[in-house]
C-alpha positions, 0 to 999 in steps of 0.5 A, spaced: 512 696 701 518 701 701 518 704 708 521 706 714 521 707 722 524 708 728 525 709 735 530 711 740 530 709 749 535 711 754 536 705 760 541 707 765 548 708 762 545 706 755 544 709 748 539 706 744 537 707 738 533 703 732 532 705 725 528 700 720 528 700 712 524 696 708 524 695 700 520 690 697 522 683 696 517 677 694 518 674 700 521 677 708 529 677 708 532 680 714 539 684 714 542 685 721 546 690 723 548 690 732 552 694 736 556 689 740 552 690 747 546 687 743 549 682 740 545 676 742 539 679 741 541 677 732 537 670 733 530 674 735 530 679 730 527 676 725 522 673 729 520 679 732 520 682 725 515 677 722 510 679 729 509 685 723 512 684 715 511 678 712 515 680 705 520 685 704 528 686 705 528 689 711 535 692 714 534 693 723 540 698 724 540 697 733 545 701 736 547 702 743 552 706 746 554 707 753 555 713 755 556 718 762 561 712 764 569 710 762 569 705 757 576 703 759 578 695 761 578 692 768 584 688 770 582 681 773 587 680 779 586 672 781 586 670 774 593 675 772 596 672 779 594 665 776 598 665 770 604 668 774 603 662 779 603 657 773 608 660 769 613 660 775 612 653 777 614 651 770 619 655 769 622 652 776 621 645 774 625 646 767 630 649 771 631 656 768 629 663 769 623 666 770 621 672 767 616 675 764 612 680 760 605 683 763 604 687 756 603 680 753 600 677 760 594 682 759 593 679 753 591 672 756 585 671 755 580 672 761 586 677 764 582 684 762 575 684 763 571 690 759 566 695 762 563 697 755 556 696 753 555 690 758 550 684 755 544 683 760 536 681 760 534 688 762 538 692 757 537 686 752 529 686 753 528 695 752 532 693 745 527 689 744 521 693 746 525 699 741 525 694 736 518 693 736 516 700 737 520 702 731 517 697 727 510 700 730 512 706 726 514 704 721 508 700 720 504 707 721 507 709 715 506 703 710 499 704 713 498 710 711 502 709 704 497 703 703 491 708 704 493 711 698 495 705 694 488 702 694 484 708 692 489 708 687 487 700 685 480 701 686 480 707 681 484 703 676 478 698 676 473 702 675 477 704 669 478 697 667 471 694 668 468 700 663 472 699 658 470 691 659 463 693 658 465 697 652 467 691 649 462 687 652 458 690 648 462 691 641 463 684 641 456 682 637 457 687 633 464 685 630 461 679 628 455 683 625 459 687 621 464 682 619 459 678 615 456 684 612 463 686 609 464 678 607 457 678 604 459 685 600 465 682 598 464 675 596 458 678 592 462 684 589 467 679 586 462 674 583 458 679 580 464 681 576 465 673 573 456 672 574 456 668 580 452 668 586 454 665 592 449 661 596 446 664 603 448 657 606 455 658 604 455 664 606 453 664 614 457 657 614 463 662 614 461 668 617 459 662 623 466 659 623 469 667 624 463 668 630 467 661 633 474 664 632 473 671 635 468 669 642 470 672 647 465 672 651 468 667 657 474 671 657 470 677 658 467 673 664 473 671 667 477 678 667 469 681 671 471 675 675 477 677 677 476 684 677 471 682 682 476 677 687 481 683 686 476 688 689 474 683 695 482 682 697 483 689 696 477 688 702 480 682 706 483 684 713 489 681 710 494 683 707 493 679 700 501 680 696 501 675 693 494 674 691 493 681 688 500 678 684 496 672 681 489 675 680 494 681 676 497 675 672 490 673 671 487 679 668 492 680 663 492 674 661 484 673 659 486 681 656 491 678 652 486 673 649 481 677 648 485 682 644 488 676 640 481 673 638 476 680 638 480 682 631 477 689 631 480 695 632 476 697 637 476 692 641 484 692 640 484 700 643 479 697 649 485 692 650 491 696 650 488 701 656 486 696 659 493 693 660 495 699 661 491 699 667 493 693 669 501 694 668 499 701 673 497 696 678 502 690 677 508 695 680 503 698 686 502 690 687 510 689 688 509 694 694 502 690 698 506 686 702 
């Protein structure tokens, strides 16, 4: 489900701030992007994501942002002074001049320590808790959004399962009207030649089409699976991926009962009923 959230804290000379975006995806992909400060908290970040999604691609955005104190480096002296030492004991044991550059020392590592945006357990901890309270407010959001996306749902089945009825009940007359047609025409053209077609004859066809267009089961199964999409619309879970395979369900039985029925009737049930169905499959995309 498409969502966003955020939050922000202050901890000492730090500025912390998080936005967190989600799109739908069927499964839970997370994109990273940390200030250096909070670097080493990238390896927890999906964990701390799925203690709340479970499917989406989900972009964190942390920033941190030292304030109120100089950002410049700090020069170590004892390890400076190391390296003068040994350049010195080498330059005297090969017997040639000593000199040197500090420019290029103060680039040896270890040399400049920086002051900016230090890692420690405290800072990282309160990140942490501004990750889970922006992934709180977002999931107030979707909470909301959910809301209306299932009242949407349950309106869309109750179209679905009045148009079901409707076809429920056409279905005996299709069968009805086809052998009237049937006998009208068959005795229509024989009359013409003087012939009679025998009344065996005739329901031995109009049985044979009956067996062709019975759709009662898949008239049961689609109830069934309208009545499992309600009850997950019910579960205390998110049920995504369920919704996804009843959706599947539900236009497969509809399609096979437009295929058989060969009414025009029925075929115009159907096609509102898949209607309904393709409404509800794009608002399954965002279930998560």
């Amino acid at each position: 489900m498409t969502g966003h959230g955020q939050a922000a804290q202050r901890h000492g000379d730090f500025s912390i701030d998080v936005e967190i975006r989600t799109v739908n995806n069927r499964y839970l992909k997370v994109i990273s992007k940390i200030s250096e400060a909070a670097s080493s908290l990238e390896p927890q970040l999906e964990s701390l994501v799925r203690e709340f999604l479970k499917r989406g691609s989900v972009t964190v955005s942390i920033r941190v942002v030292q304030v109120g104190r100089s950002n410049a480096a700090a020069i170590n002296p004892k390890t400076l002074e190391d390296y003068l030492t040994q350049s010195k004991s080498v330059a005297d044991r090969l017997g040639i001049q000593f000199e040197y550059n500090l420019g290029q020392l103060l680039l040896l590592p270890g040399v400049l320590e920086s002051n900016r945006q230090q890692e420690d357990e405290e800072l990282l901890e309160v990140v942490r808790l501004t990750v889970r309270a922006a992934l709180k407010d977002l999931q107030l959001m979707r909470t909301q959004e959910g809301s209306a996306m299932r009242s949407q749902f349950v309106e869309t089945l109750s179209q679905i399962a009045a148009n079901k009825s409707v076809i429920e009940a056409r279905a005996p007359d299709v069968v009805s009207e086809y052998r009237a047609k049937m006998e009208q025409r068959i005795r229509n053209g024989l009359a013409q030649v003087g012939y009679q077609v025998a009344d065996v004859d005739l329901l031995r066809e109009v049985l044979a089409y009956a067996d062709r267009c019975d759709i009662s089961e898949e008239i049961t199964r689609l109830g069934s699976h309208l009545t499992q999409f309600q009850d997950a619309l019910s579960a205390p879970e998110s049920q995504g991926r369920r919704l996804d395979f009843l959706i599947q369900e539900l236009f497969r039985e509809t399609n096979t009962i437009g295929s058989k029925a060969n009414d025009a009737q029925v075929s115009q049930l159907v096609v509102s009923i898949k209607t309904g169905i393709e409404q509800m499959r794009e608002l399954v995309q965002n279930v998560e």
